[in-house]
N, C-alpha and C positions, 0 to 999 in steps of 0.2 A: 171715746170709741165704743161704740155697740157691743155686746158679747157675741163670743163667736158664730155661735148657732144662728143669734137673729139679724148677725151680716150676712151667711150663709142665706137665710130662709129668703131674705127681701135680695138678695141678688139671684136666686133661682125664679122669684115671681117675676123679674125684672125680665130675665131672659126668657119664660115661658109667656110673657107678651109678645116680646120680638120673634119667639121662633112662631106662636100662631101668626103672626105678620109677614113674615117671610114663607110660612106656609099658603098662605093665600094668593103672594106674589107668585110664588112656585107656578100654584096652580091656573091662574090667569096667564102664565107667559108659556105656558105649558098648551093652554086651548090658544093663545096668539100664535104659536107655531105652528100648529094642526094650520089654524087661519091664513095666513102666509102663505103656507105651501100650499093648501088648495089654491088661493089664488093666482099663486105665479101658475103650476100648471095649468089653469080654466085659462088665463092670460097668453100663457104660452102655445096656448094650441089655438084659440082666437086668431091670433095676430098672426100665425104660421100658416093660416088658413085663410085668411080674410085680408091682411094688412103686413103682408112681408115686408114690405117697406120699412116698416115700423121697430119690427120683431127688438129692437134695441131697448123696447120702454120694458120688456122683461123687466133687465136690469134695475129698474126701481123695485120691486116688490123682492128683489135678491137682494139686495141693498138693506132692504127691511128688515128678512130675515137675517141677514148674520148681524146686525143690530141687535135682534131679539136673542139669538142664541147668545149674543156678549153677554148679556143684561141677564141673563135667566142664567147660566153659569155662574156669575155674580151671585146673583140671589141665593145658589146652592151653595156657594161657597159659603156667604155668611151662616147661611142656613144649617151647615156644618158644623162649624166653628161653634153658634150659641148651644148645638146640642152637644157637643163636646166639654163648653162649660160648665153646661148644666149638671150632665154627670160628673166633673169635675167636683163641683157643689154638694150635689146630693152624696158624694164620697166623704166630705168634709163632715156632712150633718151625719149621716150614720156612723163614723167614729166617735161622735158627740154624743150620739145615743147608743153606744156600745152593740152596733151591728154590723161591726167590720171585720168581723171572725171571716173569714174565706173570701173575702173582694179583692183582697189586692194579693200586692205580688210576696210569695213566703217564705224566698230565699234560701230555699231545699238546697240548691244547689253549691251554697257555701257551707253546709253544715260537713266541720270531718268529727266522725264520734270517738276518735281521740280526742278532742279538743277536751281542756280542762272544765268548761261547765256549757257550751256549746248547747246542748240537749239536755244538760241537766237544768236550764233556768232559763228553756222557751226561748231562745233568741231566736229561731226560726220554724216554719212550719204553719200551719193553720192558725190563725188566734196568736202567734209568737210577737216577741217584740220587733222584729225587723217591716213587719209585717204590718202594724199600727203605725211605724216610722216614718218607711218609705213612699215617697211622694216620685221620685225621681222618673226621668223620661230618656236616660240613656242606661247599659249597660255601666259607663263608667262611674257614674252617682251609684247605681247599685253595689259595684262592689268596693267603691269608697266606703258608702257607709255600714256594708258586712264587717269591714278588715278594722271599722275602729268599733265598732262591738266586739270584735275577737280581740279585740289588745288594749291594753290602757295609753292615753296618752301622757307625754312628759308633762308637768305642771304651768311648766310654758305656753306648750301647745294647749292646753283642756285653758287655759287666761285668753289667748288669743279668737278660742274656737267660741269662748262667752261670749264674747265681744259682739264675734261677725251675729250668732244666736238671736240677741237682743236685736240686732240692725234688724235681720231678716225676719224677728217673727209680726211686725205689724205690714211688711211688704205684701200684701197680698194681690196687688195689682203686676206685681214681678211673676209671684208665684203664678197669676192667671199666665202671665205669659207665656212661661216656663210649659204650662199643660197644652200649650195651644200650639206649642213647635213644632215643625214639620207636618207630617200627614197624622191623621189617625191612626200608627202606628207604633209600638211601646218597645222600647232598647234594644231596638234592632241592631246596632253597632257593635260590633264586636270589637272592642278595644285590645285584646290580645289579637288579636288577628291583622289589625290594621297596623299596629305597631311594628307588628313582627316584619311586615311586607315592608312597613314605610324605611326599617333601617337597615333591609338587606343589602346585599349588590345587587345591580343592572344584569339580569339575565342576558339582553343584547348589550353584549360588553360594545360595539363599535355603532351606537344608536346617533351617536352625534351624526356621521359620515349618512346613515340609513335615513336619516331625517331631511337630509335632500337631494339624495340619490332616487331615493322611493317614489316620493311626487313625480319626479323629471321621468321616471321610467313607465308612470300611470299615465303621465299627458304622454309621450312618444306613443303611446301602445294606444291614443282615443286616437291620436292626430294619422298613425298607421290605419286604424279603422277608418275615418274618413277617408285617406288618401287612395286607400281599395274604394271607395263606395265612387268617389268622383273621379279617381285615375285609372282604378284598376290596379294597383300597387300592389297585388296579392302577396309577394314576396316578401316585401316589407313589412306587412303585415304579418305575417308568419312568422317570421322572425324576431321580430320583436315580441312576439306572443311566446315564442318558444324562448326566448331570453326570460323574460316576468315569470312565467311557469317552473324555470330551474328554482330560480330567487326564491319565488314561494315554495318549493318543495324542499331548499335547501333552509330557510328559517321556518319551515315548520312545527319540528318539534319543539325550537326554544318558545315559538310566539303561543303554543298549546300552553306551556309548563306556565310562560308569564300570565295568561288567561285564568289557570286554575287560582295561581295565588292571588289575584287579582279580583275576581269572584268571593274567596273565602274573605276579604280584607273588606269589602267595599257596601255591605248590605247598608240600606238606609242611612245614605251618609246626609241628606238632607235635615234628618232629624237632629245628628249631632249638628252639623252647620248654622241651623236653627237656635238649636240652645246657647250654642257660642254666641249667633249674633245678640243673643238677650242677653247677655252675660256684661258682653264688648257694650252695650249699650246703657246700661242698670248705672246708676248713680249711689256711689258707697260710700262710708267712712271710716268704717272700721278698718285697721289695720291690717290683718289677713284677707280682708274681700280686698279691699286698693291693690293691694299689691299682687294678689293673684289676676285681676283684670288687669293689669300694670303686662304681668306677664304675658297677657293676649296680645295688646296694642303695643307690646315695643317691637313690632315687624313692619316694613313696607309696607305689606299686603295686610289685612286686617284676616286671623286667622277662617272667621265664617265668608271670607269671600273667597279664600283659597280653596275649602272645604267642596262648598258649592261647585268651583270652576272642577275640581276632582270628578267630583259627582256627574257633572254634565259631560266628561269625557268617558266616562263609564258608560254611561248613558248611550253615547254614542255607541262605543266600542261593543254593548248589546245587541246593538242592529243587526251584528255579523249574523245573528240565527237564522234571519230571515232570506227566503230562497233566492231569490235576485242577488241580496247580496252576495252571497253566496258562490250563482256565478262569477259576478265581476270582482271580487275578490282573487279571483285567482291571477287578475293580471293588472289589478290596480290596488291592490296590495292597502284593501280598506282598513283588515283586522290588524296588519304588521304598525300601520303610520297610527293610528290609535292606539295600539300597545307603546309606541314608542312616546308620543304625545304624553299617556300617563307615566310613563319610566322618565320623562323629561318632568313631570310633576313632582315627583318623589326625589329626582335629586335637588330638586330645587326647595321643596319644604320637608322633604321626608325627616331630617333631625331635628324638628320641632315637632314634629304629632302626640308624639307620648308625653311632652310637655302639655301642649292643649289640650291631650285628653286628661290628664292628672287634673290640669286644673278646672275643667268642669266635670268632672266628679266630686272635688272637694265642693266645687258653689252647689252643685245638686244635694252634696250630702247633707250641706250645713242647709240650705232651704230645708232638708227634710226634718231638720230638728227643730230650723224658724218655726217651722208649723205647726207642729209638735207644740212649742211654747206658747204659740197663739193659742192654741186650743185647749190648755191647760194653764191656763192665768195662775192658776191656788197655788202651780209648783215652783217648787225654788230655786236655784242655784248654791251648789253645798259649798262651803267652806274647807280650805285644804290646809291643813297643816304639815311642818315640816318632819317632826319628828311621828314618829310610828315603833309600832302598831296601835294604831285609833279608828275608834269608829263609836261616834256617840250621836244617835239619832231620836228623836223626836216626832212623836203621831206618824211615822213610817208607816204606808199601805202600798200595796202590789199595783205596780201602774197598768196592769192588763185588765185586774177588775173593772167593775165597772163603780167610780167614785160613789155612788150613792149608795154603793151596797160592802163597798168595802172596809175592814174593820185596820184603824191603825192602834200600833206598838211600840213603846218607845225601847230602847238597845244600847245599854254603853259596853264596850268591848276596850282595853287598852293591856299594858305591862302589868296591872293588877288584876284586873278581871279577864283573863284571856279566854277561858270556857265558859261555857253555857250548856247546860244538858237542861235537854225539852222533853218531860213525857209527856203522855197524854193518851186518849183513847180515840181511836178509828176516828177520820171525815174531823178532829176535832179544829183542825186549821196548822200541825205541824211542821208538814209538806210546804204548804205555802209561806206560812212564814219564812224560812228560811230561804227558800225562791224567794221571798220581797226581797229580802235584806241583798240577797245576791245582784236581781235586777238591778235594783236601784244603783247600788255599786258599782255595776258596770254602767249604767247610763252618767252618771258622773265621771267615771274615769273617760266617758269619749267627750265629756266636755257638757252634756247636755242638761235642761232643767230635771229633778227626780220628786218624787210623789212622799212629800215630807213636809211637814211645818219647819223643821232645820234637820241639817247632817254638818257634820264636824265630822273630818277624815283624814288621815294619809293616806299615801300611795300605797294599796294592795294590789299583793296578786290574788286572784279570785281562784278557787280551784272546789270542786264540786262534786259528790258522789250521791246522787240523788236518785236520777233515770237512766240505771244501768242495765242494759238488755244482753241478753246471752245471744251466742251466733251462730246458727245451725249450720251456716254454711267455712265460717269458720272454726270450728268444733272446740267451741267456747263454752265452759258453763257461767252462768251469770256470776258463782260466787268468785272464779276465774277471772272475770273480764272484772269482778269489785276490785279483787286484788290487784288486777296490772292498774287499775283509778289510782288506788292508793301508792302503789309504785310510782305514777308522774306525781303525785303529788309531793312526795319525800323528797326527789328530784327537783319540785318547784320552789323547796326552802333550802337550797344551795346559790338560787339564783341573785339574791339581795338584798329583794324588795321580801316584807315582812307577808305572808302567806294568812289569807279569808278562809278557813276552810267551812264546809256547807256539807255535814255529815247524814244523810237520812238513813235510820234503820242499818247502822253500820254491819256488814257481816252475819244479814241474816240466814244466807246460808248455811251455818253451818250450827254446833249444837250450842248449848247456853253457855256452858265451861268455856269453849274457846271463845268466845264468844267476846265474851268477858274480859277476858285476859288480853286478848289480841287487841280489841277496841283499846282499853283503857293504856295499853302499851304505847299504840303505833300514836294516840292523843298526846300522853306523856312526853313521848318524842318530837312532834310539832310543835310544843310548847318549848322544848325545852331549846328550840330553835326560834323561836320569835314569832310564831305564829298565833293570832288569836280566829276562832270561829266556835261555831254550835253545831250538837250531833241531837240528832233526835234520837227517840228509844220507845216501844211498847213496854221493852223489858224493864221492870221497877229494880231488877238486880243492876240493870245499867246506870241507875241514875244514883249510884255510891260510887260510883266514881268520881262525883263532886265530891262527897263528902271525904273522899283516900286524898282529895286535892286543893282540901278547900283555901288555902292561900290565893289560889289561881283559879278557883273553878266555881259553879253554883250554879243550881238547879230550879229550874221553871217550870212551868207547866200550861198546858190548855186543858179543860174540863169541859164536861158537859152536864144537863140537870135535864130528869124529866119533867114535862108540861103537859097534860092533858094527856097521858098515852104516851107522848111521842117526844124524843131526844132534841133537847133544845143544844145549841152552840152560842156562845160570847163569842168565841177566838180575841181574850186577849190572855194576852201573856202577864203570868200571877208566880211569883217567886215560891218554892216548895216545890216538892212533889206531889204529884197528880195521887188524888185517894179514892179514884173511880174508875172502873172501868166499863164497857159496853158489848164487846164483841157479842155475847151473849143475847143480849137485849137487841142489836142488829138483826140477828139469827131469826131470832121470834118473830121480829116486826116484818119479815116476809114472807112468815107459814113454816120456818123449818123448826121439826119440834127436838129443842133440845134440854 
């Protein structure tokens, strides 16, 4: 198999053949149309002039044209389709080349800044992990794949999620599918929304009875129109108009209320329908993919044909806006028998929806990490052990950098070495480091390959105090919102599972004394609860905290050296304490004189 990029490169020239081909079809059936039409009318006024008789051989050159409009819609469609791939592609290559900072979708929308490291270790936002990840084409792949970055899975589940992983990362003729579903529109499906309609009650509690009362009372009321037009029956007609006009007036407000939920539930259900049908049709082996398309097809109906039939009755029941219908609505009861039509859908599939959506979010979520692996061959899948607190990794680097520039570290943490205290000086790589270790931990615990030559792990909870922001509109001060961090955190080692913690610049609010004292306190106490992680420090008074600990604790460092003028970085992690500093020398090197 090809490396990523250069399956990428020769399947984008592939398509930028076809779409210049389809462009010139375009254009040819584009001037045949212009052709056509002038002809039939130059034909049509001839013949209307000259050979009435005749006037029927129109019909050939009309005959032509809706030929050509097939054929030239066709051609738009594919025409669509290869530029959708294309960008599809060229999305693939610019992850490859580390220029997928701001292209895709950032997942704003799941971040809560409660969350234990949520914001502290880039899971979302511009350049974030979620945001490299996701591939997905519905909302429910979306927020599949947010809810297992926010959590870790059982060891079960992160065995099984390998599995499907390894199937899905050479699948890229799946993956094309997947992008090409539905229209050129992105997770328009609101899965809480559809759900919520699909398992409510029947607004028209007596829809069965209205479902053929309604027809009968729309043909009486055409067959009354006739019978005035040809009898004179104006009474009957009246009557029967003034009967359908109560009915409507009296199911009006329930058939408004069904419309609203109706509207909120149904946006682009073609899309999801779509991805289902690629799902229902994909050939698996893995045990969680089988079984979750196991769960599509054990229905009559196959769940993307139902989806569709949904969609087409929405479809309809949109017409209502328009002004004809409009009139006739009032006494053929268009908008009531389409509401009731879709209420007849819902009881009939509504308690499987949230099933199908579940389980194409899971196939969308795991494609999004298939990909992910495709595109990161060097990474691996860690090793989980039973007993904890472990975490012993090797050439660990930040999977957001960009691989050729990023620097790895190797990490053992376990019941002997639970602390690690990092100093170092300013930009020297402190921050990050400990966002790697974090990343990567959370991308293991949802199952996925991580940016390591090996990890050896238990189950941690991750917990983070890294990017704590103050809240003006909550009248927060940052060193406030540190402490309520640290507060879920003390909270999060009552839970079971042995606590990661990921400390930067603990407590630098406030003065060095407490500083000191608190830090090495509230540490003391996570330790002495089971928890292993690393604090960063400027403070060199902070980094004797290993040495008040050293059973349990030890001190590293990152450094830097000047070169030519100007402050060189390693960023790798060197045992000791840090015996340089910089701030100063920052100062200088942008004109401030100090």
């Amino acid at each position: 198999m090809p490396p990523p990029k250069d399956e990428y490169l020769s399947r984008i020239n592939n398509l930028a053949t076809a779409i210049a081909r389809h462009e010139q079809r375009d254009r040819l059936l584009a001037g045949a149309k212009l052709t056509v039409v002038s002809i039939t009318v130059i034909l049509t006024v001839w013949l209307a002039k000259y050979h009435t008789t005749q006037i029927a051989y129109v019909f050939i050159p009309i005959v032509v044209l809706v030929a050509v409009f097939v054929w030239h819609e066709r051609v738009l469609r594919s025409l669509r389709r290869c530029t959708r791939l294309r960008s599809f592609y060229e999305q693939g290559v610019a992850r490859l080349e580390d220029r997928w900072a701001g292209t895709g979708q950032t997942g704003e929308q799941y971040l809560d800044p409660s969350h234990p490291y949520a914001r502290d270790l880039d899971i979302f936002g511009k350049g974030g992990l979620f945001e490299l990840l996701c591939t997905a084409r519905t909302r429910a792949g979306e927020s599949t794949l947010a809810a297992w970055l926010l959590d870790r899975a059982s060891l079960e589940e992160i065995a099984l999620r390998r599995e499907s992983i390894q199937e899905l990362a050479p699948k890229l003729d799946f993956r094309e599918c997947l992008a090409l579903a539905g229209e050129d529109v992105r997770v328009g499906v609101h899965p809480e929304s559809l759900i919520a309609w699909s398992e409510s009650k029947t607004r028209l509690e007596a829809y069965r009875a209205l479902r053929i009362v309604l027809p009968l009372l729309a043909a009486c009321w055409i067959a009354s129109i006739a019978a005035w037009f040809l009898w004179d029956w104006g009474i009957a007609a009246l009557t029967v108009s003034l009967l359908n006009l109560a009915i409507t007036y009296k199911l009006h407000p329930r058939v408004k209320l069904a419309i609203g939920k109706i509207d909120e539930a149904s946006h682009n259900l073609d899309i999801l329908a779509s991805v289902v049908k690629e799902i229902e049709a994909a050939q698996f082996t893995s045990r969680q993919l089988t079984d979750l398309q196991k769960g599509l097809r054990s229905h009559a109906m196959y769940p993307s044909h139902a989806i569709r039939r949904l969609s087409k009755r929405v479809i309809w029941l949109d017409s209502h806006e328009h002004w004809m219908v409009k009139v006739l609505d009032l006494f053929v009861f268009w908008t009531p028998q389409w509401v009731l039509a879709i209420e007849a859908w819902r009881a009939l599939h509504g308690a499987n929806v949230r099933r199908w959506i579940e389980v194409t979010g899971e196939v969308e979520a795991l494609t999004s990490l298939g990909c992910y692996a495709y595109e990161h061959p060097a990474d691996i899948f860690p090793e989980f052990v039973e007993q904890g607190p472990f975490l012993h990794s090797e050439a660990m680097a930040h999977p957001l950098l960009p691989r050729g520039k990023s620097v790895a570290n190797d990490l053992a943490l376990d019941h002997n070495l639970q602390l690690i205290v990092i100093s170092g000086p300013n930009m020297a790589g402190k921050s990050t480091f400990i966002r790697c270790v974090g990343i990567n931990v959370v991308l293991a615990q949802a199952g996925a390959p991580i940016c390591a030559r090996q990890l050896k792990l238990s189950h941690l909870a991750v917990a983070a105090s890294i990017c704590i922001l103050d809240s003006l509109q909550g009248g927060l001060s940052r060193f406030y919102a540190e402490i309520l961090r640290l507060k879920t955190i003390d909270e999060m080692t009552e839970g079971g599972v042995p606590i990661l913690f990921l400390l930067d610049e603990l407590l630098s609010g406030t003065n060095s004394h407490d500083r000191r004292v608190g830090t090495e306190s509230f540490v003391r106490h996570l330790l002495a609860r089971g928890a292993i992680g690393l604090i960063t420090t400027h403070d060199l008074a902070l980094a004797k905290i290993a040495d008040d600990m050293a059973d349990h604790a030890a001190n590293y460092h990152f450094s830097d050296h000047l070169e030519d003028g100007q402050l060189r970085f390693d960023y790798k992690l060197t045992p000791g304490i840090v015996q340089t500093t910089n701030a100063l020398k920052l100062m200088r090197s942008i004109g401030l004189e100090v």
